[in-house]
N, C-alpha and C positions, 0 to 999 in steps of 0.2 A: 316570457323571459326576455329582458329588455338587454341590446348589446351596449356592454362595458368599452367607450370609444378609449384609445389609447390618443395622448394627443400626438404622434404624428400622423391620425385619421385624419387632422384636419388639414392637412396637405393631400393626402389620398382624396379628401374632398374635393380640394380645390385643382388638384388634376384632374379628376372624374368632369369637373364640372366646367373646367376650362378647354376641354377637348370636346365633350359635347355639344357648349356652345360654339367650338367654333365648326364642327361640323357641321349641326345644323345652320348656324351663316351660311359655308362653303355649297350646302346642298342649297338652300335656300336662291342664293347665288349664282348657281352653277358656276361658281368658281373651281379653278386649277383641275377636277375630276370631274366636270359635269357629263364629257364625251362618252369617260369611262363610267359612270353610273349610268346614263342607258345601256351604255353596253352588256354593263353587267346584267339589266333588269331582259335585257335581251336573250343572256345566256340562258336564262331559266327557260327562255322558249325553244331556243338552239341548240342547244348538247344532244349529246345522246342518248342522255336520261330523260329530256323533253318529250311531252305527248304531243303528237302530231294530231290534225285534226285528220279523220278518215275520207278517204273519199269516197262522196255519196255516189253510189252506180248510176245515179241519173242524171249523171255527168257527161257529154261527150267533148271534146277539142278536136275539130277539125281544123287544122294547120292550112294556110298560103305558104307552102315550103317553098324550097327552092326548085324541088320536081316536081312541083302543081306550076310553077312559072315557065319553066324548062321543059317537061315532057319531051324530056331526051332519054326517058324509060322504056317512051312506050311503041306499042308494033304500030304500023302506016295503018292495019286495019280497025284495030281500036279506035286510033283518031278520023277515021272515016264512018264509026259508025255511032259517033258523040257528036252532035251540033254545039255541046255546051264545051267539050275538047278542042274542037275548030277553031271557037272562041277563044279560047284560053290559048290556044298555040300563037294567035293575034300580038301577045304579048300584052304584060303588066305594068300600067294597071287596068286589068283586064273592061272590055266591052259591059255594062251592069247589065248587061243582059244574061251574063254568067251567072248572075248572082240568083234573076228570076230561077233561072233552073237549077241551082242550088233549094230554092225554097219549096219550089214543087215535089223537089225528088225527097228531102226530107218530110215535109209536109203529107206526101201522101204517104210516105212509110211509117208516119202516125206519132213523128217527132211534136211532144208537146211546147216548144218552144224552140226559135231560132233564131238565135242572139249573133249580130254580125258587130264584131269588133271592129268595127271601119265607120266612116263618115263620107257622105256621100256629097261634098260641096259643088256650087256649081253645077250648072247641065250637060250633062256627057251621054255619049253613044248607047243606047239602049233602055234610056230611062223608060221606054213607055213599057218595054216589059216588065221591066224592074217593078212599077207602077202598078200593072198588073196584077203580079205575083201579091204583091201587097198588098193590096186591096183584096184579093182573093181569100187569104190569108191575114187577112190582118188582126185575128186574133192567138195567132201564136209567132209573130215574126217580131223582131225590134231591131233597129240600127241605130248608129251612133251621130251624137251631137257632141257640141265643143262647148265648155263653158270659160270665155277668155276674157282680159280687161280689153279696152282702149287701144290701151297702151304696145297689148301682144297684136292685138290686131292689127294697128296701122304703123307700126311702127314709132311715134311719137312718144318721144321721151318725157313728157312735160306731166307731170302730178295732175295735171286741172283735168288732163284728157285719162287719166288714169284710171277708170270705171269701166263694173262688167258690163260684159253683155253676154247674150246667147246666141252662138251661131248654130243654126240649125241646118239641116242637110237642103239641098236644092229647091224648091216649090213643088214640084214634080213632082217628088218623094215625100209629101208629108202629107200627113191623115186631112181629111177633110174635117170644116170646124165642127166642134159639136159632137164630134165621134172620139172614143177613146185611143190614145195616142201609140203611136208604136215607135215612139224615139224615147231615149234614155242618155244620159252624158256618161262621157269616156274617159271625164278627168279624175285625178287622184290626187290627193294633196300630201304632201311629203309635211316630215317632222322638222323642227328646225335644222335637224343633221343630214336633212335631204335623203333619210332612207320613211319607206311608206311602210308603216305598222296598221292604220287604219284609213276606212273609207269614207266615202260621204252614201249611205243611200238615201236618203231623201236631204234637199236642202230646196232653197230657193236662190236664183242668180246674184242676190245681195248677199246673203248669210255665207255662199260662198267661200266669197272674198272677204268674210270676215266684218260687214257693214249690217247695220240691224236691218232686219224684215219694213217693210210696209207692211200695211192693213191688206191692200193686193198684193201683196207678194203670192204668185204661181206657185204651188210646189213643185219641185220636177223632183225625177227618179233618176235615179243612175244607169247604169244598164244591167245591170246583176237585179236591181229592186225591181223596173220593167219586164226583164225575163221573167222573174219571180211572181209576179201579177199575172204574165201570160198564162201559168200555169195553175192560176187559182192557188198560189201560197204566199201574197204579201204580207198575209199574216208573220208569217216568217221573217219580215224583217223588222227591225225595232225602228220606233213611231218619231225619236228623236232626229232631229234638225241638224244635229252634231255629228262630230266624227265616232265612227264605230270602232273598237279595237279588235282586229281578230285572230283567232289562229288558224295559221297556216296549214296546209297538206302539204305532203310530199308532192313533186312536182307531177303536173298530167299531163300521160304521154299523147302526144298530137300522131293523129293520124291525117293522112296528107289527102289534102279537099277532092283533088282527082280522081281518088282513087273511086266514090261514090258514081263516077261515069262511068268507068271501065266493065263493061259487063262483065267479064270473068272475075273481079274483082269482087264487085258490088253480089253477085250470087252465093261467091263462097265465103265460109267464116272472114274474117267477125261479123259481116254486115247478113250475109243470109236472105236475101233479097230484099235488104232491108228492115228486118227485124231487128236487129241490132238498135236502132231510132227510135222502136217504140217506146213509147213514156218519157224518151231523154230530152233533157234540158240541152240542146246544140249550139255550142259559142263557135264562131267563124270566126278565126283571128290571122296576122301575118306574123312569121317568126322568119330565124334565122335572114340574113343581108337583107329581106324585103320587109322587115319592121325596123323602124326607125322608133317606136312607140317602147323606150328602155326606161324600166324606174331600177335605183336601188331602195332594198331590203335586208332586214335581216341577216336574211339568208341569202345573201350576194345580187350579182344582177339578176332581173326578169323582167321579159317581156309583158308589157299591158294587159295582153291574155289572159297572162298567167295569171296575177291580179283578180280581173274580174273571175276567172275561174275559183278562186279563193273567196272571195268574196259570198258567188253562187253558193259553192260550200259549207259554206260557213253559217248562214244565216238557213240551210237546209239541213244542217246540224245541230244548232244553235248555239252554238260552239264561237260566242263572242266572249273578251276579255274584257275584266274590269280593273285597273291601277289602284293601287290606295289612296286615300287622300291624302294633301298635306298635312293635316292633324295625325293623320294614323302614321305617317311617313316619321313626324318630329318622335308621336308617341312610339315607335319602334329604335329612331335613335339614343331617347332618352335610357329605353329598356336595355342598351347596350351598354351607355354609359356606366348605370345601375347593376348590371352583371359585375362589369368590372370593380369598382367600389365592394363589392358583398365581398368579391373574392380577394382584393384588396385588405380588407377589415378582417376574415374570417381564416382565410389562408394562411397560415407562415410559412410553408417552407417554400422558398421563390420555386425549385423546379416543379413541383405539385401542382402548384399554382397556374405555372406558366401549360404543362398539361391540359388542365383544366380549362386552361384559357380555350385552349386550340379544340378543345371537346365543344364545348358551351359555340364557338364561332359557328364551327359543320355542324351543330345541332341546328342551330341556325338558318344553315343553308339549306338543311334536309328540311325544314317545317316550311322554307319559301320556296322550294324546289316543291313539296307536296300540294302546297296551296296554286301555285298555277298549272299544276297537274290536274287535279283532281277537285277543284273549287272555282278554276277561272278567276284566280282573283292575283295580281300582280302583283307582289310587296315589292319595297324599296329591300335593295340587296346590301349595296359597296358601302352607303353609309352605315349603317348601326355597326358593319364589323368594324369600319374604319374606329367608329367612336370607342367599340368594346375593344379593340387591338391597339390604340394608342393609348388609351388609358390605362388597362391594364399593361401592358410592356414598359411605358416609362412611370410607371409605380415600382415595378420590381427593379428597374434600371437603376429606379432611384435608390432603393435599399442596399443594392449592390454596393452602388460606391458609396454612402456612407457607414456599409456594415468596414470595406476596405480603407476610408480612413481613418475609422476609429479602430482601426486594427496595427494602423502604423503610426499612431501616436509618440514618435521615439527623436531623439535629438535630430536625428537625420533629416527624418520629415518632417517636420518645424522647422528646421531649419530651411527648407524649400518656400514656407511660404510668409515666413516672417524675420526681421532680421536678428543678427545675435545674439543683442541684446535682451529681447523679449525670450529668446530659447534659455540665455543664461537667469534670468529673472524666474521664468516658470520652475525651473529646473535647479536652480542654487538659492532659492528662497521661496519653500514652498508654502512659507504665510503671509507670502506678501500678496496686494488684492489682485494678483493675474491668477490666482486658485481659490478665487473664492468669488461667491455670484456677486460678492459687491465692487464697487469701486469709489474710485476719489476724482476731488475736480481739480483740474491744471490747467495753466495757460500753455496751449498747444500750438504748433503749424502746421495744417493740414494741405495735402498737395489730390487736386484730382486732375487726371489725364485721360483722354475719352476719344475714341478713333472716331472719324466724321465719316456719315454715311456708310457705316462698316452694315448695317443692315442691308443697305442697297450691294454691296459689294458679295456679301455671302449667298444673296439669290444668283448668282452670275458666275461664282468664281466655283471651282472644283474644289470640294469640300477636303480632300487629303491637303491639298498643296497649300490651301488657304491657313489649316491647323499650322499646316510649317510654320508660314508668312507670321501667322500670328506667334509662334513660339520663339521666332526667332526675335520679333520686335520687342516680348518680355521677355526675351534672356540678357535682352540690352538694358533697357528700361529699367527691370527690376536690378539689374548689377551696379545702376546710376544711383539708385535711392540707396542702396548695402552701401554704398562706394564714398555717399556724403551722410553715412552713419544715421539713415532714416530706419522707421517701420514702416513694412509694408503691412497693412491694414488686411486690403483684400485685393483681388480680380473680380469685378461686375462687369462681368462682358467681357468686352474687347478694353473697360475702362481698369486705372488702374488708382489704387488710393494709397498716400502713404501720409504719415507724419512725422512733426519731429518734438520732440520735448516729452513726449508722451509718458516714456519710460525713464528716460536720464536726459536731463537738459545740463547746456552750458550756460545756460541765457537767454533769453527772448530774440537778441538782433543774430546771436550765433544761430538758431535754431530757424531762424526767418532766413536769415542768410542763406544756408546751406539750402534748404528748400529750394528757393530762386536760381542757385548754382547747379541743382539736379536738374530743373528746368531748361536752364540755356545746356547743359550740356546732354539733355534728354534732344534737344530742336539739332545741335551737330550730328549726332547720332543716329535721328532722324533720317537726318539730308543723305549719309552716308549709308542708310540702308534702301532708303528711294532708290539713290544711285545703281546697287546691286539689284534691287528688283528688279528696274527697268533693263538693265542690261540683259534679265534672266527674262524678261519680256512677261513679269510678273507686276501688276497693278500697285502705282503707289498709293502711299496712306498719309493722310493730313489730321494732327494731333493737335486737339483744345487742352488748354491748363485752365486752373482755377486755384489759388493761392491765396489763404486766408488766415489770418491768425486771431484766436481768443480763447474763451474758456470751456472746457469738452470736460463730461463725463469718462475720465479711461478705465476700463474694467475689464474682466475677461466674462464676456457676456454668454450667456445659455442656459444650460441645466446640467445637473452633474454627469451625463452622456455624453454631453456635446459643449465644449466650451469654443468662444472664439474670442480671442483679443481685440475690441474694437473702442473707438471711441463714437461717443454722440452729444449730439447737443445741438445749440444753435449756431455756434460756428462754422459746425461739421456742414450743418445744410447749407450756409452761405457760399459755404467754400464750392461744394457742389453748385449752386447755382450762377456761379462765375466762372467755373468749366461750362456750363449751357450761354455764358452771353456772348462768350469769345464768338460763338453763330452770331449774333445780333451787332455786331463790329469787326465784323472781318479781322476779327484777330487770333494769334494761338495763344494768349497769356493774358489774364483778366486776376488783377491781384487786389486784394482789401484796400483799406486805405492805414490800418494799423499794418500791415507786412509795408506797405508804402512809407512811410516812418522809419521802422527799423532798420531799412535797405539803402534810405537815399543817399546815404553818403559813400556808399558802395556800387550802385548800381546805377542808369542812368533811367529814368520812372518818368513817364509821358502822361498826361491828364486822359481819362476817357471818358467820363460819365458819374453823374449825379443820378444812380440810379433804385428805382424799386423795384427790386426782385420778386418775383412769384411767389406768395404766399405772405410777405411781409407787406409793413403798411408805413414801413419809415423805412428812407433815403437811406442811401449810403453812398459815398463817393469809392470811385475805381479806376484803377490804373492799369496801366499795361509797363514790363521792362522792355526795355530796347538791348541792351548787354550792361558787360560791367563798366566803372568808372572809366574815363579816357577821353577822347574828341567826341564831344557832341555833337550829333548831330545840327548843320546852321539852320535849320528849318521849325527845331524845337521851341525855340522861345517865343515865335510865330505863333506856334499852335499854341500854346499854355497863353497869349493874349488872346486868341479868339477865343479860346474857352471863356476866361473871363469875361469878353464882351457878350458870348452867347447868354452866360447866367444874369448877367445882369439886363439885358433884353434889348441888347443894340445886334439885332439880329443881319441887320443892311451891313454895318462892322466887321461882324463876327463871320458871315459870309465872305467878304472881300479879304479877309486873312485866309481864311480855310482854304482859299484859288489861292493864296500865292503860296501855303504852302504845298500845293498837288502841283504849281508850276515848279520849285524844288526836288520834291518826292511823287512824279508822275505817279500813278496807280494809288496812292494812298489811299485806301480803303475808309480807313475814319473818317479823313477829310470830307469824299464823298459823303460819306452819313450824313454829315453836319451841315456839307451845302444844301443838300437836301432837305434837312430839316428846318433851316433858316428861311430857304425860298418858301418851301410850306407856311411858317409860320409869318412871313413877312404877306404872303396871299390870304392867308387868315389867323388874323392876329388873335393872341389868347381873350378869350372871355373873363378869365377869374386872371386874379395877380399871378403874375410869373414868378416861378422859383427855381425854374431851372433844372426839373426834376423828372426823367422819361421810366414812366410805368411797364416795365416788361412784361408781356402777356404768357407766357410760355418759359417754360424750363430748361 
């Protein structure tokens, strides 16, 4: 059974599908929500509904506190009867001779691995034991390396010197050639939000940094994938060169390094004379004031440790995460869109709906909440609802207010949006063509007025105060066009449409006239609500006209639901795209050249262009008014000869007026155009015949 569309589906479509796509742009983008879609994809790992990865008991953390630095714990005879405490009283960072005895006392208590979270640069006090111990051990010990560019290393700022390299710990300290290595690196590569979701365990010094492999490219290990090898589980880590994504445990509590000296310590629980060590995987890291080694995460700050402890974890768990792809990401927004639409089409009653809505979102959330619970698999969270939550809410938005205007259909409210005339015409002649789908053709004046940059101004301005600002500029505006007995058409936007003749005309120069008169007294009107804004410390607003007169379909257009008094035609769009050129000549009034005719002996009417508007394929001449009859401007007849000399192709002429009249009217914005145009055309003069005729690209 195939659904029966109603046609206002095909608006429900075109919302569905307009929200969708611009979601997937925005996600695609990481536009305006990018922060908060990790975030989100985050939460799934973070809440308190999130699985935590366990920690495997063959875990240990042995901490560099601050009382394994200080040993202001412990009795005079404890430290008399530890050689490795003597040391460590020495002060950090500690003699590396501390560390040999760190690995023998783990080592012999049958610790399968001892992973030292430090880097041992340079030659310092005790390497030959240190050396020792290593060698001794060297297949269950590993320490840390640096994987840094150029750049971090020597300081030099310069791109050329910007290459990795590998620093590795002292000479001293490193395996002999040929033998299996017991270094691992200690970095971690953060997301572009600078927190670390995942790690590197295998890469090589290029791929790093994000530079392809050579053919020799060394593989190195990290220090979690190293420990892991010491223990005979590299298995356990995955064979990929790339970053790994994992989940995290609850944090591991550090027991403090000292305490492994303390004979009374080291005998009783936990350690047990060291039974505690057997089979563990042992990380030696510094925390609290004596690490400097901070990443953020997820899950707020942590120390480097912590990290590699996770890491170890993770990969002994196997307990790594997979993201969706970008296709599965789109194909999950689109499924939102497509929720909304079904419920759109199938729903009517909006609260049900809107139910529903909020049902179908947390269904949602539970199926992505289950899948990186119990699947390891990350979907995309914030977009598909954003898609399923804007679509469907402003579908219903939308039925709201038109179930509310077709419910106030009454002289009153008609009268709000159109003038008297048209209310008395609907209303006291209900056969005439504003009640019926047809209409007639007339010669009209049609007026368009269009706020500049009101898109840039609505990202900025505070959305209550701006509705004022705006309501308040059409409580003027539209009282201008009532006031020289116009219709108002509509409100597009912030833009506003009226005409004149439409319904009852007096004449063509009467109805052109008034038009123009609504105009200059729309620009006073203007001026004087700039004034109060700025005073109110509220942003002003700068208004294009567009003024044209000819012949329009007027009818009262729709279907028998929905009727709207409009006209159309070809004049209608001219008119509109003479409101778009006043941008292209720095003017607010761009009029026909038939309203130019009917006006001029009333008004005073300046030349601007011989122009082809968008979409059309013949000229048409346009003008701009200055006000009504009176003292002319002395700079005018100036301008109307370099017009002349421009079309006719004395462009060196036509120049040298256009400068004397900006030396008259400094600032004159036309004028500028023109010299500009002249100079251009006199450095490259036209290829085909000149007619004097500028193609506007744009609306």
């Amino acid at each position: 059974m195939f659904l029966k569309l109603h046609p206002q589906h095909r608006l429900l479509t075109m919302i569905c599908l307009s929200f969708t796509a611009i979601t997937v742009l925005f996600y695609l983008k990481g536009w305006l929500y990018g922060h908060a879609e990790r975030s989100s994809r985050d939460w799934l790992l973070t809440n308190s509904s999130a699985r935590r990865s366990p920690q495997n008991p063959r875990i240990v953390f042995l901490a560099i506190d601050e009382n394994s630095i200080s040993l202001d714990t412990l009795f005079a005879d404890d430290l008399a009867k530890s050689p490795a405490l003597q040391l460590m009283k020495q002060g950090f960072p500690f003699s590396r001779e501390v560390y040999a005895h760190v690995i023998n006392r783990l080592a012999d208590a049958g610790a399968s691995a001892v992973v030292f979270d430090l880097v041992f640069p340079g030659p310092r006090d005790g390497d030959d034991a240190f050396r020792s111990a290593l060698e001794r051990y060297h297949d269950k010990v590993v320490i840390g390396s640096n994987l840094v560019s150029k750049q971090e290393e020597s300081g030099d700022s310069s791109a050329v010197s910007n290459l990795p390299s590998y620093v590795l710990p002292t000479p001293k300290l490193l395996p002999p050639l040929g033998t299996p290595s017991w270094v691992g690196f200690v970095n971690v590569h953060p997301d572009a939000d600078d927190l670390v979701r995942r790690v590197f365990y295998r890469t090589s010094r290029l791929e790093f940094f994000g530079y392809p492999p050579t053919k020799d490219s060394e593989e190195l290990l990290s220090l979690a994938a190293r420990g892991l090898e010491k223990t005979g589980l590299l298995n356990h880590v995955p064979a990929t060169h790339g970053q790994v994504m994992f989940r995290y445990a609850e944090e591991f509590r550090p027991h403090s390094l000292y305490e492994i000296f303390v004979d009374d310590q080291w005998k009783a629980p936990p350690y047990n004379r060291g039974a505690f060590f057997l089979g563990k995987i042992v990380v030696i890291g510094a925390t609290g004031q004596s690490s400097e080694d901070r990443v953020q995460t997820p899950y707020g700050m942590m120390i480097g440790a912590q990290i590699h402890l996770n890491a170890i974890n993770a990969a002994l768990n196997r307990d790594f995460i997979t993201e969706t792809s970008t296709a599965a990401d789109i194909a999950f927004i689109a499924a939102g869109g497509l929720t909304a639409w079904m419920l759109g089409a199938w729903v009517r009653r909006p609260l049900l709906r809107l139910l529903i809505l909020a049902a179908a979102m947390f269904l949602y959330y539970e199926v992505a909440q289950n899948l990186a619970n119990n699947y390891d698999i990350l979907p995309l969270l914030l977009s598909p609802l954003i898609a399923t939550g804007t679509s469907g809410i402003t579908w219903s938005a939308w039925e709201q207010v038109r179930e509310r205007v077709e419910r106030q259909r009454t002289r009153r409210a008609l009268e709000r949006y159109v003038s008297k005339d048209v209310v008395r015409e609907v209303l006291d002649n209900p056969q005439s063509y504003l009640n019926s789908l047809g209409g007639i053709r007339k010669e009209i004046t049609v007026l368009f007025s269009d706020v500049r940059s009101f898109t840039t101004l609505t990202e900025s301005a505070d959305p209550h105060a701006l509705v004022k600002q705006l309501n308040e500029y059409f409580e003027d505006m539209v009282g201008i066009v009532f006031a020289n007995q116009g219709t108002l058409d509509k409100f597009i936007g912030d833009a506003v449409m009226a005409h004149w003749g439409s319904i009852m005309s007096q004449g063509p120069e009467i109805d052109a006239a008034r038009a123009i008169t609504t105009v200059l007294q729309m620009r006073r009107a203007l001026t004087k609500l700039n004034l109060g804004w700025r005073k109110r410390g509220m942003p002003e607003m700068q208004v294009g006209f567009g003024v044209n007169y000819g012949e329009a379909i007027v009818g009262n257009l729709g279907c028998e639901a929905k009727m709207e008094v409009s006209v159309i035609g070809d004049a209608v769009n001219l008119g509109s795209r003479l409101e778009g050129a006043t941008k292209e000549y720095h003017l607010d009034l761009c009029i026909g050249e038939k309203v130019a005719g009917l006006v001029r002996d009333q008004f005073i009417v300046r030349s601007v262009d011989l122009l082809i508007v968008k979409g059309k394929t013949k000229p048409v001449e346009i003008f701009t008014v200055l006000d009504k009859r009176g003292i002319e401007p002395p700079w005018l007849d100036r301008h109307e000869e370099a017009m002349r000399l421009y079309r006719t192709g004395d462009f060196a002429a036509a120049e040298k007026a256009w400068r004397d009249v900006l030396t008259q009217a400094p600032g004159d914005g036309l004028s500028e155009i023109f010299i500009g145009r002249c100079a251009e055309l006199q450095a490259h003069p036209p290829t085909t015949p000149w007619t004097g005729v500028y193609e506007m690209k744009s609306k």
